[in-house]
Backbone as CSV, one residue per row, in Angstrom:
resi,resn,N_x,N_y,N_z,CA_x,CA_y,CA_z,C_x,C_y,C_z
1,UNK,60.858,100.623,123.795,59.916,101.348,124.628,58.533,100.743,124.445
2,UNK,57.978,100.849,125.087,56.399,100.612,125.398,55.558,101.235,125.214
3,UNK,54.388,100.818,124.159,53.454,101.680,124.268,52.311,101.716,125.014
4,UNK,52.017,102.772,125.531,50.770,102.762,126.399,49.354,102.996,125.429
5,UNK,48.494,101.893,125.937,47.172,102.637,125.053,46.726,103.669,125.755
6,UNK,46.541,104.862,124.830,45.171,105.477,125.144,43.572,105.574,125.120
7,UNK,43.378,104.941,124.124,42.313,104.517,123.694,42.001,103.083,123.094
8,UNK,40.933,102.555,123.324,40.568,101.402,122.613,40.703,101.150,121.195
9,UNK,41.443,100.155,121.003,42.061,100.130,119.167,40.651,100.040,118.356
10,UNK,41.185,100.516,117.508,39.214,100.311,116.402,39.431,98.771,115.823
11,UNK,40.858,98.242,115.579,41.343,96.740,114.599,41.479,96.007,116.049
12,UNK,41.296,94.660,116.585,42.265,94.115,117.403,43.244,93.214,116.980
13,UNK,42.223,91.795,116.315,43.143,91.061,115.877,42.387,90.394,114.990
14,UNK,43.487,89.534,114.119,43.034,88.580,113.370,42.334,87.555,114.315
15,UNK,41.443,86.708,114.117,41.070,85.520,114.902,42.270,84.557,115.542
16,UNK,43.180,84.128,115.025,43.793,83.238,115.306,45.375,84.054,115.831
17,UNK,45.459,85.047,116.136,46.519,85.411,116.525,46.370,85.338,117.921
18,UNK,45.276,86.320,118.915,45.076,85.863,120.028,45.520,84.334,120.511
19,UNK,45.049,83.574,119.990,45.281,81.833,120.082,46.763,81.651,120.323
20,UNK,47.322,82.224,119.341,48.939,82.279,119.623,49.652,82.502,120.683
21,UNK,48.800,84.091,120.580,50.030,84.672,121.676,49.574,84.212,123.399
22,UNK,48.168,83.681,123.396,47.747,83.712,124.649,48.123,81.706,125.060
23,UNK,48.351,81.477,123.797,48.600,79.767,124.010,47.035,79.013,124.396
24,UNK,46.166,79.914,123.820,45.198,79.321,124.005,44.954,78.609,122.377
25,UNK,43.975,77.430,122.273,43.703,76.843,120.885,42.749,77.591,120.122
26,UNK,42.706,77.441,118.618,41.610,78.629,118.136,40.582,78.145,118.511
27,UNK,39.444,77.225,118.697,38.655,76.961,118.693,38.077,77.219,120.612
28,UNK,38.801,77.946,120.973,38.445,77.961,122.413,38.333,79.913,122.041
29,UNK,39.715,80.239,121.490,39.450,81.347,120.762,38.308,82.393,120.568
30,UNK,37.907,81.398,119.554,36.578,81.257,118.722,35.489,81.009,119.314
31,UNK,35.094,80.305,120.548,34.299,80.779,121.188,34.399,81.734,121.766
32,UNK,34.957,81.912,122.601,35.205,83.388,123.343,34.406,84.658,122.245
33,UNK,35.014,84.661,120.707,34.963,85.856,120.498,33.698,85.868,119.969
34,UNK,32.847,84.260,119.787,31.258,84.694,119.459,30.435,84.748,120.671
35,UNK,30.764,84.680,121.572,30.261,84.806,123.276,30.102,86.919,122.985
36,UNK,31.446,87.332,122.742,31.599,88.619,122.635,30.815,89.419,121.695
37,UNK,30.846,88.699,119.994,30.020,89.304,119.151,28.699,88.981,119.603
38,UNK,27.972,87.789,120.197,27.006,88.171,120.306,26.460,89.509,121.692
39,UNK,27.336,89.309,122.483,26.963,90.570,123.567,27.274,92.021,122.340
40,UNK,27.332,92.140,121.617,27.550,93.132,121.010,28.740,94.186,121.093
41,UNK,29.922,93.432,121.762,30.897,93.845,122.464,31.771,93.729,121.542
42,UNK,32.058,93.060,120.332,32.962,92.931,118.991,32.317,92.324,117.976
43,UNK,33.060,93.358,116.636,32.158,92.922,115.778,32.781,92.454,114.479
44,UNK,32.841,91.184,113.951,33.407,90.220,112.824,33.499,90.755,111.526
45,UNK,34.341,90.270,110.783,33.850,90.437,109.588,35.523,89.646,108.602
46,UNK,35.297,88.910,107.465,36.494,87.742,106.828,37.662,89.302,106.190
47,UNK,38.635,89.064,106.778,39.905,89.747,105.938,40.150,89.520,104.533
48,UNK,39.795,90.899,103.980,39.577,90.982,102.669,41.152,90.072,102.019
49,UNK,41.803,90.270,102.722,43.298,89.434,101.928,42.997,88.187,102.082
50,UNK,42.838,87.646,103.268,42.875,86.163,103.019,41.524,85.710,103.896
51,UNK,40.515,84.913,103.230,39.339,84.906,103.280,39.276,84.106,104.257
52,UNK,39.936,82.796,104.870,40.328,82.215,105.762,40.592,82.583,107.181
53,UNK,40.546,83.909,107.224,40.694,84.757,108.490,39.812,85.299,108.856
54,UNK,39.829,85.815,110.285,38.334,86.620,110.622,38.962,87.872,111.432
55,UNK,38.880,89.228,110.554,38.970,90.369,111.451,37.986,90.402,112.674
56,UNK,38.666,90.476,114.096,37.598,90.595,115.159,37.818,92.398,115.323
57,UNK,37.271,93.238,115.309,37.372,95.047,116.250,35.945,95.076,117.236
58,UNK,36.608,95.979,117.699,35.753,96.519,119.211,34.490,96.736,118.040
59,UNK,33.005,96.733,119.016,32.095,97.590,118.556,31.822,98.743,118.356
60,UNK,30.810,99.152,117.097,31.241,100.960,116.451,30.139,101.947,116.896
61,UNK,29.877,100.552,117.822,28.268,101.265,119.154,28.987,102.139,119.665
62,UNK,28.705,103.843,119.932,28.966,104.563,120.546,29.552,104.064,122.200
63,UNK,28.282,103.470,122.194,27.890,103.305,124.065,29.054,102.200,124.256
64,UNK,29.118,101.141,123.630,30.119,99.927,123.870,31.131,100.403,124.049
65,UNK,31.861,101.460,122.718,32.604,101.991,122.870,33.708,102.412,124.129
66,UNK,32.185,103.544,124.648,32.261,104.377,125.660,32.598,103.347,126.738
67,UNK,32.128,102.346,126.644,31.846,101.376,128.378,33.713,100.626,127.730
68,UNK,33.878,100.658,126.943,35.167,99.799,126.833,36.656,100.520,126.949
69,UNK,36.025,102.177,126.713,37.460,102.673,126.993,37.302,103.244,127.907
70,UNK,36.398,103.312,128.363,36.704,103.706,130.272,37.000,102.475,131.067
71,UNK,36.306,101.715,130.882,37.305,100.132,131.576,38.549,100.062,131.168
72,UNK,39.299,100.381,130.264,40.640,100.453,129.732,41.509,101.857,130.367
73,UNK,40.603,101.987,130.636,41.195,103.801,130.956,41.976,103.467,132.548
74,UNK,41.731,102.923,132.653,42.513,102.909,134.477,43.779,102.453,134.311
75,UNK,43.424,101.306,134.090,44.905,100.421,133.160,45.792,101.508,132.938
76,UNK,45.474,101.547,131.704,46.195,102.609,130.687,47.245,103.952,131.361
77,UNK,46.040,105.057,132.847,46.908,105.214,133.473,48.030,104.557,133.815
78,UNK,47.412,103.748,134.842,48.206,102.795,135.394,50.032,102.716,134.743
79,UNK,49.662,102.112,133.999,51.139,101.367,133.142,51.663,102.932,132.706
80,UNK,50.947,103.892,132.444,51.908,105.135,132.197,52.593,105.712,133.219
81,UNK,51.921,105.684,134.796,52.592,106.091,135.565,53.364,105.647,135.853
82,UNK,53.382,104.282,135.783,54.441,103.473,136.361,55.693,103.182,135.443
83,UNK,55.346,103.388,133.926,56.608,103.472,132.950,57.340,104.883,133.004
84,UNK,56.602,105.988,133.427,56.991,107.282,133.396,58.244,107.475,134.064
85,UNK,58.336,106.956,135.313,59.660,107.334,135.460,60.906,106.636,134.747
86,UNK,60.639,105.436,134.932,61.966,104.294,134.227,62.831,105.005,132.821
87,UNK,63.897,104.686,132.507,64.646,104.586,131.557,64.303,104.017,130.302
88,UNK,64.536,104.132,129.342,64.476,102.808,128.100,65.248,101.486,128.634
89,UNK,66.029,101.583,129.318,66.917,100.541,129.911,66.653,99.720,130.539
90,UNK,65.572,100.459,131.561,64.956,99.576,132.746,63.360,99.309,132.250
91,UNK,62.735,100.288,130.816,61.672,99.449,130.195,61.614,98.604,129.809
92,UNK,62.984,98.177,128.920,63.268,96.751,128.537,63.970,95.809,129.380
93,UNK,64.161,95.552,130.430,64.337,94.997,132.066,62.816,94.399,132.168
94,UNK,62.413,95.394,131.959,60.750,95.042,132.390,60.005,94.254,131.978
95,UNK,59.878,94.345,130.430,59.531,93.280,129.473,60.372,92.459,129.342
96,UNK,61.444,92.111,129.328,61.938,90.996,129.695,61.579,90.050,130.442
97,UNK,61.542,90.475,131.543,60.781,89.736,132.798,59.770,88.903,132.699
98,UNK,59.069,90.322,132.148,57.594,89.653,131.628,57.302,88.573,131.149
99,UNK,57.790,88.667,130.325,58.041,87.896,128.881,58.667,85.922,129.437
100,UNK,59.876,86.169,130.437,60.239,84.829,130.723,59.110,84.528,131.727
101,UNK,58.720,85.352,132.324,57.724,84.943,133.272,56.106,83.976,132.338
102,UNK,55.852,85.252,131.574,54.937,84.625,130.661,54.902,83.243,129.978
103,UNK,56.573,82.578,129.749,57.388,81.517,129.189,57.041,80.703,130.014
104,UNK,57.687,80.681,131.111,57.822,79.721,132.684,55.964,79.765,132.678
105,UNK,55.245,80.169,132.927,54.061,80.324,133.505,53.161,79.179,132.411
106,UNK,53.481,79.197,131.095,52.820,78.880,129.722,53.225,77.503,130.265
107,UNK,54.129,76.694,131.006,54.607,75.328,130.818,54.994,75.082,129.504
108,UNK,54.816,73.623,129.565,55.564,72.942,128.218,54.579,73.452,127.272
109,UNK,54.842,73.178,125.916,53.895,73.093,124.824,52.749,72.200,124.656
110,UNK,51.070,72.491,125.394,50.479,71.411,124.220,49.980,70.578,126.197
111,UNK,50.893,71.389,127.311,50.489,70.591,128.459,48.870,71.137,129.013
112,UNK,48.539,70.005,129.517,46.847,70.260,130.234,46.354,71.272,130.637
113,UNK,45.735,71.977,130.257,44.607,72.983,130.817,45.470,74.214,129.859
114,UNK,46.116,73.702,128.795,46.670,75.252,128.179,45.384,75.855,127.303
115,UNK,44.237,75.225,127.293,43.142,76.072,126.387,42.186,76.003,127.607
């Protein structure tokens, strides 16, 4: 099953996981997310486990906050109404899809314009 957000996560990600899953390189990453910390839109700080990493979370600005989970908030409907009726059966149909689509779409490994 799928979860729907309701709200904007307070953790998002490690730095270099985004990179992964989006097939983008860290260092393209990594700009992106100091483009963001500096708008004041996420805010850094090194993962106490392994110092080599960079916790990125949303900002603990009220207002950012506010402006980030109401932009999320439509979405969020969104994907609930539309999972609401389906099955577990036909949720995972769904992500499936996704998922090869996401595959097919990514091309080969490492091909032009993947960052």
């Amino acid at each position: 099953m799928i979860a729907t957000p309701v709200a904007a996560p307070t953790w998002i990600e490690v730095l270099t996981s985004p990179a992964g899953r989006r097939r983008r390189r860290p260092r393209r990453s990594a700009l992106m997310v100091s483009d963001l910390s500096r708008q004041g839109v996420v805010d850094r700080r090194s993962d106490p486990a392994d110092g080599r990493r960079t916790i990125v979370s949303i900002s603990h600005d009220p207002e950012t906050r506010a402006a980030i989970e109401g932009w999320l908030a439509n979405g969020a409907s969104a994907w609930r109404a539309a999972f609401e009726p389906l099955s577990p059966q036909e949720r995972a149909v769904f992500v499936r899809t996704i998922e090869a689509y996401e595959k097919g779409a990514a091309g080969p490994a490492g091909a032009a314009g993947a960052d």
